[in-house]
C-alpha positions in Angstrom: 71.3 -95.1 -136.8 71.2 -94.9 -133.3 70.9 -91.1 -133.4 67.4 -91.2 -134.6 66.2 -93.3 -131.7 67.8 -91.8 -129.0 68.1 -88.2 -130.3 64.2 -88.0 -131.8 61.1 -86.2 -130.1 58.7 -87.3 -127.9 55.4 -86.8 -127.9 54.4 -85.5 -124.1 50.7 -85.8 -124.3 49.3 -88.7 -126.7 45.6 -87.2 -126.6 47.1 -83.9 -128.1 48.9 -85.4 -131.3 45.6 -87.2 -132.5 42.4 -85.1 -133.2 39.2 -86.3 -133.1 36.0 -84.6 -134.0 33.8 -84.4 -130.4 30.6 -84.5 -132.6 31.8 -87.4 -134.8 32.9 -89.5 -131.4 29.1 -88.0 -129.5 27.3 -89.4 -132.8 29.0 -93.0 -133.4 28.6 -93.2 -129.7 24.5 -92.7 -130.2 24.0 -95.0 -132.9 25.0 -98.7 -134.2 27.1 -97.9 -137.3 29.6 -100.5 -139.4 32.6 -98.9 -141.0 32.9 -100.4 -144.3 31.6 -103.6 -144.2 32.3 -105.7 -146.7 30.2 -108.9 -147.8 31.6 -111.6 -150.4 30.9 -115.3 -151.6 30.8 -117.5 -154.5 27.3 -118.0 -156.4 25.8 -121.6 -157.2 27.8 -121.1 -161.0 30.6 -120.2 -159.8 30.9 -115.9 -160.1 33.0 -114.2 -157.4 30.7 -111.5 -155.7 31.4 -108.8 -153.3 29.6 -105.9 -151.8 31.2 -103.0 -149.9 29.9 -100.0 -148.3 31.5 -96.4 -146.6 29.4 -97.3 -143.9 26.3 -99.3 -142.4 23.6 -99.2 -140.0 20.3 -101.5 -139.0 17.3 -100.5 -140.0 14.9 -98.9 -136.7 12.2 -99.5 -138.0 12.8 -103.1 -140.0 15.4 -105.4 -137.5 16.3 -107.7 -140.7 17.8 -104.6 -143.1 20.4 -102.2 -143.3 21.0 -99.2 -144.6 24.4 -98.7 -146.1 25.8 -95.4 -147.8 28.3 -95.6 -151.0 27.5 -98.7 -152.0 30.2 -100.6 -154.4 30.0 -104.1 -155.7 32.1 -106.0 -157.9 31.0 -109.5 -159.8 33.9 -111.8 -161.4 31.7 -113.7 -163.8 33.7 -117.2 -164.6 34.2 -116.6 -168.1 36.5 -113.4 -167.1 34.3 -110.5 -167.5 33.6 -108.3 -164.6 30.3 -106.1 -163.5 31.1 -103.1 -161.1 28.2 -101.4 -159.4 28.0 -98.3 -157.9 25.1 -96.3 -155.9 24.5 -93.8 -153.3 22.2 -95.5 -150.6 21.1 -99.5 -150.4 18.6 -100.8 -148.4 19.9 -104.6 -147.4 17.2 -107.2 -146.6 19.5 -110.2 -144.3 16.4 -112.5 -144.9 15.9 -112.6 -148.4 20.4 -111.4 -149.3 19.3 -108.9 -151.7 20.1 -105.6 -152.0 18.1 -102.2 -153.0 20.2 -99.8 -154.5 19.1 -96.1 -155.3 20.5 -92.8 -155.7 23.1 -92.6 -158.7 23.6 -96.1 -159.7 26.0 -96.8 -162.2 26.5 -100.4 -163.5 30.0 -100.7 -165.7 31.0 -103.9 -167.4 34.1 -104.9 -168.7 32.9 -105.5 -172.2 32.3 -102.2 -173.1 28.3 -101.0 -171.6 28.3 -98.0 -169.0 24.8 -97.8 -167.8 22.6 -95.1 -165.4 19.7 -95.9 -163.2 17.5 -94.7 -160.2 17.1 -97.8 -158.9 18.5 -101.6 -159.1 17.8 -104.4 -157.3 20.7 -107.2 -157.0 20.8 -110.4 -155.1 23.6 -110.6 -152.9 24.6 -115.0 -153.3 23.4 -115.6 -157.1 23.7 -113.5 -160.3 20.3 -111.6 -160.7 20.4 -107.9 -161.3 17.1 -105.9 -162.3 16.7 -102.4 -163.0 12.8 -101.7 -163.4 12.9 -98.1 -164.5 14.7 -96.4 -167.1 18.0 -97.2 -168.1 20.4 -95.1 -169.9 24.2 -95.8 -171.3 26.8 -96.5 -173.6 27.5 -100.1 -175.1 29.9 -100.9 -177.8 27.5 -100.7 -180.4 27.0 -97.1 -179.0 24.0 -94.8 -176.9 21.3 -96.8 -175.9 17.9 -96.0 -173.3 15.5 -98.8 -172.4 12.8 -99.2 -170.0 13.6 -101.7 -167.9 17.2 -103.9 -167.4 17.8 -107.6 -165.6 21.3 -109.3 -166.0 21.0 -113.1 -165.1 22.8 -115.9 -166.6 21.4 -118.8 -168.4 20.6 -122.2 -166.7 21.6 -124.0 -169.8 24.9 -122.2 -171.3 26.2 -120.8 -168.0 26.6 -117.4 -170.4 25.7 -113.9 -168.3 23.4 -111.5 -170.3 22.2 -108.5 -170.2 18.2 -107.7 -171.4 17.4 -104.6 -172.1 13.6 -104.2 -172.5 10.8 -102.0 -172.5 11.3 -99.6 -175.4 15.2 -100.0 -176.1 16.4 -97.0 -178.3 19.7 -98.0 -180.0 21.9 -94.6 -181.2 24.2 -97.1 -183.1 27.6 -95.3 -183.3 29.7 -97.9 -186.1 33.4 -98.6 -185.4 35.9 -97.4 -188.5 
């Protein structure tokens, strides 16, 4: 055992074994960035929620946002289902904790719906998810397309739902 101690190399020059990328050190240097930040709480009914990004930065132009790239978040709903969102960009407003997400948004739940939008608006510390364009996906009854999408859960039943409005098309694919 000793033998690989005393016997092993050394490294002569430290700044040598580790590359870094001058532009990528010139750039973070330039501007405020956040490496994956990550955001999570417990809504008034009781889901676990949590937002993570590849990376962060404040808005110029607007002090009380963010912009954040590769934008994940994740809601443990208390009856044991899950929601997992996915998008491209977000724009994050601190004031008002919500969250604009565009690009390639993808909203999968664990009970079966894999939906597609442009754009979706989520709060960040209660359950309240809206999609006001065009939705697209697969449910377990089978295709569907609707105009517009909010996922909320109900004051009185505590259950989560999701409406699907504005011209829902059903393709209903039945189970054998």
């Amino acid at each position: 055992m000793s033998t690989l101690f005393l016997v092993s190399n050394r490294i002569s020059d430290s700044t040598a074994s580790i590359p870094f990328a001058k532009v990528d050190l010139e750039q973070r240097a330039k501007e405020q960035r956040i490496t994956a930040p990550f955001f999570s709480g417990k809504t008034q009914k009781g889901h676990l929620v949590m937002f993570m990004a590849e990376d962060a930065k404040p808005d110029a132009d607007q002090p009380s946002t963010s912009l954040a790239h590769k934008m994940q978040a994740r809601v443990d709903l208390k009856d044991g289902s899950s929601l997992s969102i996915k998008a491209d960009t977000a724009l994050i407003n601190n004031s008002t904790q919500e969250a604009q997400l565009e690009g390639a948004v993808n909203i999968s739940s664990s009970n079966g719906f894999d939906i597609h939008s442009d754009l979706l608006t989520s709060a960040m510390r209660r359950l309240h998810v809206v999609s006001p364009g065009t939705v697209t996906g697969e449910g377990p009854a089978g295709a569907l397309r609707a105009g517009a999408l909010e996922i909320v859960t109900d004051e009185v039943s505590g259950k989560t739902t999701l409406f699907f409005t504005n011209g829902v098309k059903l393709i209903y694919t039945p189970t054998n």
